[in-house]
C-alpha positions as CSV (number, residue, x, y, z in Angstrom):
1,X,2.2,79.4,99.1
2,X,0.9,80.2,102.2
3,X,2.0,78.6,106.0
4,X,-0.6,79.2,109.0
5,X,1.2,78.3,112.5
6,X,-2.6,77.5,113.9
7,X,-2.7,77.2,118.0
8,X,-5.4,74.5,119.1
9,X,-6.2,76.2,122.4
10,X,-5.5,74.5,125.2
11,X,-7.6,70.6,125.1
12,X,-11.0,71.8,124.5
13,X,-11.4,72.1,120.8
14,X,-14.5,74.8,121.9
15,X,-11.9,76.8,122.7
16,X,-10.5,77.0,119.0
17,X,-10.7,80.7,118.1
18,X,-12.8,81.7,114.4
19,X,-9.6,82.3,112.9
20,X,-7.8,79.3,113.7
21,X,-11.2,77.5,112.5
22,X,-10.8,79.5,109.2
23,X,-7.0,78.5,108.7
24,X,-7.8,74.8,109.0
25,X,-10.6,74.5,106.2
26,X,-8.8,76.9,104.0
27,X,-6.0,74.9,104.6
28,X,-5.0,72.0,101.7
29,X,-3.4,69.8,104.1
30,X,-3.1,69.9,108.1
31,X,0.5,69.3,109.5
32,X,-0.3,67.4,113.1
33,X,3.0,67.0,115.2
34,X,3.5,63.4,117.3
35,X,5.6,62.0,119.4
36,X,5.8,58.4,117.7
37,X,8.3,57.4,115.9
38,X,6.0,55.1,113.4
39,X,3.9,58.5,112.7
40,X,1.0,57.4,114.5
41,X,-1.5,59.3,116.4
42,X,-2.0,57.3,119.2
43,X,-0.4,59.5,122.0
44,X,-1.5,62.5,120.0
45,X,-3.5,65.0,122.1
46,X,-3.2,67.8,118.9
47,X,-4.9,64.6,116.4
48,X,-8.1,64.5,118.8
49,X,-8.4,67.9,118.6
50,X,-8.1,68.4,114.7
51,X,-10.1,65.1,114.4
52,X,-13.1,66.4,116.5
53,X,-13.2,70.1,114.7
54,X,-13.4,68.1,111.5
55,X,-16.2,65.8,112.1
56,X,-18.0,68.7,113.9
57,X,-17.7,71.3,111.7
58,X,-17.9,69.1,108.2
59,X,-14.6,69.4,106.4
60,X,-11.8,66.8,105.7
61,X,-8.0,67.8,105.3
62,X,-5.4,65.4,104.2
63,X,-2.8,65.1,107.5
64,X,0.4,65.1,107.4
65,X,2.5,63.9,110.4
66,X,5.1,65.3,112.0
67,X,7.6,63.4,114.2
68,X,8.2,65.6,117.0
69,X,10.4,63.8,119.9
70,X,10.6,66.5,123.1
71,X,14.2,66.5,122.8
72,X,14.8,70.6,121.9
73,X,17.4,69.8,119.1
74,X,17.7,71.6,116.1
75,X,18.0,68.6,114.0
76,X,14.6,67.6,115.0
77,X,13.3,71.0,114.1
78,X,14.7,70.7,111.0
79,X,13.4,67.5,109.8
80,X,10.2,69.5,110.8
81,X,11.6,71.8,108.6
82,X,11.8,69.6,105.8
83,X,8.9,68.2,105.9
84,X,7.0,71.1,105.1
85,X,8.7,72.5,102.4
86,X,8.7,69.0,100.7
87,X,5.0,69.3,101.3
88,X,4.6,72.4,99.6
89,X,5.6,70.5,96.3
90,X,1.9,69.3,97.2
91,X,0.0,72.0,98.6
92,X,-0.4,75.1,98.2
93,X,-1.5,76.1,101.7
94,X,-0.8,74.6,104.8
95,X,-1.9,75.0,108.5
96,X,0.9,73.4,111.5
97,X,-1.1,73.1,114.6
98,X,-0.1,73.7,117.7
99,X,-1.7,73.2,121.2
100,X,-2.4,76.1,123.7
101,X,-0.4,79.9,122.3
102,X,1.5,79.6,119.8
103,X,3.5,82.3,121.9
104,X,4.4,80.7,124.9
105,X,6.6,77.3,124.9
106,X,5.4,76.4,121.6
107,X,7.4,74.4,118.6
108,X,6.2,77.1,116.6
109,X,9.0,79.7,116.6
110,X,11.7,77.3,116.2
111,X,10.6,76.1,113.0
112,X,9.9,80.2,112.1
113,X,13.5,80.8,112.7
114,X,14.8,78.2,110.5
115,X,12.6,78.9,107.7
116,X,13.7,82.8,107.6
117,X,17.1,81.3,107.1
118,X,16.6,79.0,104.7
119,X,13.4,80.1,102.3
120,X,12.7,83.7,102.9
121,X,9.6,83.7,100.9
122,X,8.0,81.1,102.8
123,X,8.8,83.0,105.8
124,X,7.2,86.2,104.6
125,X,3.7,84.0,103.5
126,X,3.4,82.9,106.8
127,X,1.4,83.3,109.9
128,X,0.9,83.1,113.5
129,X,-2.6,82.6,114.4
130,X,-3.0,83.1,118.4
131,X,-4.8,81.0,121.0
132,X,-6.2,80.6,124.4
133,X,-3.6,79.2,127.2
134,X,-3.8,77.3,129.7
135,X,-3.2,79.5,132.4
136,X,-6.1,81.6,131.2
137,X,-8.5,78.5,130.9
138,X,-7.3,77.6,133.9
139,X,-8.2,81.3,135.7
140,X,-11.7,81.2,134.1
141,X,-13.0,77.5,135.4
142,X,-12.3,79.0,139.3
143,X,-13.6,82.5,138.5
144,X,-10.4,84.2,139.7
145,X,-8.3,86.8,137.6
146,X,-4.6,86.1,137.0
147,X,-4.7,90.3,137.5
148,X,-6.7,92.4,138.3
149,X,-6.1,96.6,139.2
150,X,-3.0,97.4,139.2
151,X,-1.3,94.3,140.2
152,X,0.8,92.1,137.7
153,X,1.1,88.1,136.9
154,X,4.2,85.8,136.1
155,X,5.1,82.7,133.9
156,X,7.6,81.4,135.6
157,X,9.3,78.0,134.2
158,X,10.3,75.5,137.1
159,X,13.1,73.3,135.7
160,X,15.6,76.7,135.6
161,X,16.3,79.6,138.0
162,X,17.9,82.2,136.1
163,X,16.6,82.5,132.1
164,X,15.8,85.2,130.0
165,X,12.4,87.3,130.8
166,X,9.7,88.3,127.9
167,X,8.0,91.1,129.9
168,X,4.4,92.6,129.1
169,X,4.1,96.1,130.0
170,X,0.6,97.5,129.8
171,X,-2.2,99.7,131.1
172,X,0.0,103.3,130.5
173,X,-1.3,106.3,131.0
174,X,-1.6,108.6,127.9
175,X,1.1,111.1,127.7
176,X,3.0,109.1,130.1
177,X,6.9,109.0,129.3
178,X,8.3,105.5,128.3
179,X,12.1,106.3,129.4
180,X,11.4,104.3,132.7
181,X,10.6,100.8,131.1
182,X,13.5,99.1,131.1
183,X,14.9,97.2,128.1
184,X,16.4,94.4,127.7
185,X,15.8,92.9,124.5
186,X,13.8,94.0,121.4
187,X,11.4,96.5,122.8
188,X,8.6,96.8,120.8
189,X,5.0,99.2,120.4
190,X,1.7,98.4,120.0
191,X,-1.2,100.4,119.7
192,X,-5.0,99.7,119.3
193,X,-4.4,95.9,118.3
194,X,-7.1,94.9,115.9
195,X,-8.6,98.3,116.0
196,X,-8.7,101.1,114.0
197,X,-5.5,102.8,113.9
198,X,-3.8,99.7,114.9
199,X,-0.4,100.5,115.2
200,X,2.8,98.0,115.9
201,X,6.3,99.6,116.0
202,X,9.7,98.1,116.6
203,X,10.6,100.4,119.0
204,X,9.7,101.9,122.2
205,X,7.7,104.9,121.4
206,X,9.2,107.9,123.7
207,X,5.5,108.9,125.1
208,X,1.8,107.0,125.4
209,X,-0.7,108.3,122.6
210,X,-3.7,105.8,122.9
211,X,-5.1,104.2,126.2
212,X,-4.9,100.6,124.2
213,X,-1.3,100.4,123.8
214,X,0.9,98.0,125.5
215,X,4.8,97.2,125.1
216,X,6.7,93.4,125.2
217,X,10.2,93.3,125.7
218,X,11.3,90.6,123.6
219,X,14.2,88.4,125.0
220,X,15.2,85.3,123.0
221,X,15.7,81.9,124.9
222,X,20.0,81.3,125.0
């Protein structure tokens, strides 16, 4: 058993990443969310996109839809939920595909949460496979950097003024002290990501050993 939570990348389905690629034909069936109630994939943006990396790249994956009306209730989650572990009676593996990151404003965490509730295995067998956003596609087609130096960038939502902040702290200086970064949430290490001697902590380490090492301040949404 074996759940990949696959992110599309944000329209252009060049902009898949290897792995992502990888997940979809190893995958037994592909879980495509949509917005119609019939299960159709007329208004489906994530379809086209799993449609046009099959023909392209020569594979063929049974689909399986899942109704996903953009109402932010758990019991629509949960059907989501359901849906996959009844498919699992199936498959054996299955990719969920999401467009753009799966980090940022994605379906993907809210169905992660329920399923450590309610089937810790399945939990533990799955993972998050990362993807370009749209902010970054959208930095790269005018040529300018979202930062650059020592300056900093923002995702700020616009339908709330005061929410909880996920902050990215990186660039540290080694043998810099980390008592100044605030904390508000889970505060967490990582060193040399997809490198040798990658490191990832659940913690903030006290001082700054490798040059690639960055910390996130995880704050969940209330």
């Amino acid at each position: 058993m074996k759940l990949y939570m696959v992110s599309l990348g944000p329209g252009d389905y060049d902009l898949i990443t290897l792995k992502a690629l990888k997940a979809l034909k190893n995958a037994d069936a592909i879980c495509v969310p949509t917005k119609s109630e019939d299960n159709s994939f007329k208004r489906s943006m994530t379809y086209k996109i799993v449609k046009a990396l099959m023909d392209e790249h020569g594979f063929d994956k049974p689909i399986i839809p899942m109704y996903t009306p953009m109402r932010f209730k758990v019991e629509d989650w949960q059907n989501q939920v359901n849906i996959l572990q009844e498919s699992f009676k199936q498959y054996d593996t299955l990719s969920f595909v999401t467009l753009g990151d799966s980090a940022v404003y994605s379906t993907v965490y809210y169905l992660l949460d329920l399923i450590e509730v309610q089937n810790p295995e399945l939990y533990k067998n799955s993972e998050v496979i990362p993807g370009v956003t749209s902010f970054s596609d959208a930095s790269a087609k005018i040529k300018k950097p979202l930062c650059v130096g020592d300056s900093s960038f923002s995702i700020v939502p616009l339908h709330k003024k005061n929410v909880p902040n996920t902050t990215v702290y990186m660039r540290p200086k080694i043998g810099m002290s980390t008592e100044d970064i605030p904390q508000s949430g889970e505060l967490c290490t990582f060193e040399n990501l997809n490198y040798q001697g990658e490191t990832i902590s659940s913690y903030r380490k006290e001082h700054v050993e490798k040059y690639m090492t960055l910390f996130i301040d995880f704050v969940k949404a209330q």
